[in-house]
N, C-alpha and C positions, 0 to 999 in steps of 0.2 A: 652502543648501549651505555648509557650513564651508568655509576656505580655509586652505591651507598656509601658512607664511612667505613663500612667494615667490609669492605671492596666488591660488597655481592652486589652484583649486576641488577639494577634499578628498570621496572619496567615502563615502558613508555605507555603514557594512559592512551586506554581503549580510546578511539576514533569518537566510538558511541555513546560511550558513561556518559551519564545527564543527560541524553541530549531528547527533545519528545518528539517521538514520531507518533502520528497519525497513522493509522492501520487501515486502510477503506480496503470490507470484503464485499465483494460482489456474486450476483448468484452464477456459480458452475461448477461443475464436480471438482476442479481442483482448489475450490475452498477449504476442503482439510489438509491440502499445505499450506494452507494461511495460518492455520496454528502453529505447524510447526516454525515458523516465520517468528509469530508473536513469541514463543518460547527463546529460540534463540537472539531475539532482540534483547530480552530482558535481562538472559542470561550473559549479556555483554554491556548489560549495564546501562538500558535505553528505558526509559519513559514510555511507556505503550499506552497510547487510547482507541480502541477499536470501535471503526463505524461500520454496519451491516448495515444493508439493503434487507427489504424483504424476501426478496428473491434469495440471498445468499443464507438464510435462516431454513431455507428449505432445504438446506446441502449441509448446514452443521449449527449447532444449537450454541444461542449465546453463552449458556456457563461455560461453556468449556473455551474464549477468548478471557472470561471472568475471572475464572480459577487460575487462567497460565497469565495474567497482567494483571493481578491483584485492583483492578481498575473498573467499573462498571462499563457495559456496553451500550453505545447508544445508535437507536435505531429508527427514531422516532421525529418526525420536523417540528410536532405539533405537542411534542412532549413539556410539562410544567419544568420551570427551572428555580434554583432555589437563589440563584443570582439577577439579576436585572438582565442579563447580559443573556439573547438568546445560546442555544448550544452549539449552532455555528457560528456564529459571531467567536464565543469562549473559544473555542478550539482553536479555528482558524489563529487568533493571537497566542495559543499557546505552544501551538507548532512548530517546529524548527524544518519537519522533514514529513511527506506526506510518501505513502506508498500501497498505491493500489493493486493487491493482490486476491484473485485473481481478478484483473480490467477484463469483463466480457463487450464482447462489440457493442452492446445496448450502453455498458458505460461510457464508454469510450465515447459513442455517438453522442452521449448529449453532453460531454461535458464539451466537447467541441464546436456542439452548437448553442454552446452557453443556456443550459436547460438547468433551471435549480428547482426540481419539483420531488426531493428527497433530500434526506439528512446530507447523505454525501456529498453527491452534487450541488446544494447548496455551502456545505464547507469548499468545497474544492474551491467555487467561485470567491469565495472571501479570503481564499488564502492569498499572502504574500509568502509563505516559504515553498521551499523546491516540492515537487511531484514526480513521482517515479512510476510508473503503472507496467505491471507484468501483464501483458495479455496471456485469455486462455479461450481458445475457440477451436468447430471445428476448423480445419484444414481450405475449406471452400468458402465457409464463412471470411475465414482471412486473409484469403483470397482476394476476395470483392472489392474493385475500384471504389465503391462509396465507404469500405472500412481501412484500406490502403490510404484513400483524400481523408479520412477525419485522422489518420494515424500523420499524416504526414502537415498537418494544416495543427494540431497540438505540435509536434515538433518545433514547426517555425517558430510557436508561441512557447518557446522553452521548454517544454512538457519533455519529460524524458523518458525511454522503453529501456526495458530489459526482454528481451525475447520478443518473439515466441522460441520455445527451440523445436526441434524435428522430431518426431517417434510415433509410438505409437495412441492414439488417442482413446479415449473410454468409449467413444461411439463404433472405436473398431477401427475406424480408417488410422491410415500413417500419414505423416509430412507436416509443415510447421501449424502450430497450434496448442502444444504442449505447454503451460505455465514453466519458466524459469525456475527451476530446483532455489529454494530458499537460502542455500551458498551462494550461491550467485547473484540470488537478487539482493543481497546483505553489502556485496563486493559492489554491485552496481550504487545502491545507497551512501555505504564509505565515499567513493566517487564522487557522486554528484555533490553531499556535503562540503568535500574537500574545493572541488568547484565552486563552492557557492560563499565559502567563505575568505 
């Protein structure tokens, strides 16, 4: 660790300070770890823009991405912009780091099958920076060979996972489909940054 002039040991700057990620929340009950996600981005010094789904709106209400990213939420493909530049177009170039929490298999699915028929999915497709997607499903659902081929076919294509991890689910059953605790998916983001620069 470097040291100041006055020999106090010099911190080395956060991984994260500056840097904008993209927040894409998708609809499923572990949408209210997405805030906690957007909190502790900020709180290390990240740029936060969060994109909801409509579905994800039904699990936890935009003010409260508003209030913890001092940043307006957008949720809308068809929404007025006060720039030329539509709102996925802006984002996608403001991006450094995209990270979809929680990826339900419906998101997953179409961004796979190159579907832009939402705010999200339409960023997603315009970005050039890295994507990180936490899935969150049940256990059987992610299971399924046709969400195993769309997990493993984004892979090829760069796309990166954190999880699922193993426990117990809100539907009751156990086994993988748990959303990535927000540690962890903060560690897999450091990561792939560090990879991509």
């Amino acid at each position: 660790m470097a040291k100041t002039r006055a020999g106090k040991p010099r911190r080395a700057k956060d991984p994260l300070a500056g840097r904008n990620v993209l927040l894409g929340v998708s609809g499923g009950i572990a949408a209210y770890k997405a805030a906690l996600l957007a909190s502790m981005l900020v709180r290390r010094g990240a740029h936060v823009r969060t994109v909801m789904t409509e579905s994800a709106t039904r699990f936890i209400g935009p003010i409260t991405f508003q209030a913890l990213t001092r940043e307006p939420v957008y949720r809308d493909l068809w929404a007025a912009t006060e720039s030329y530049r539509s709102d996925h177009i802006g984002m996608a170039e403001w991006t450094d780091a995209c990270v979809i929490a929680p990826a339900t298999a419906d998101v997953i699915a179409r961004i796979a099958c190159g579907l832009a028929d939402d705010l999200l999915t339409t960023t997603v497709l315009a970005l050039q920076a890295p994507v990180l997607l936490a899935p969150a499903m049940n256990t059987r659902m992610w299971a399924k060979p046709v969400v195993q081929e769309n997990v493993a076919r984004l892979k090829a294509w760069g796309y990166q996972f954190v999880g699922p991890a193993e426990g117990r689910l809100a539907c009751g059953d156990s086994g993988p489909g748990r959303m990535s605790e927000p540690d962890e998916i903060i560690r897999a983001l450091e990561a792939m940054l560090a990879g991509a620069s």
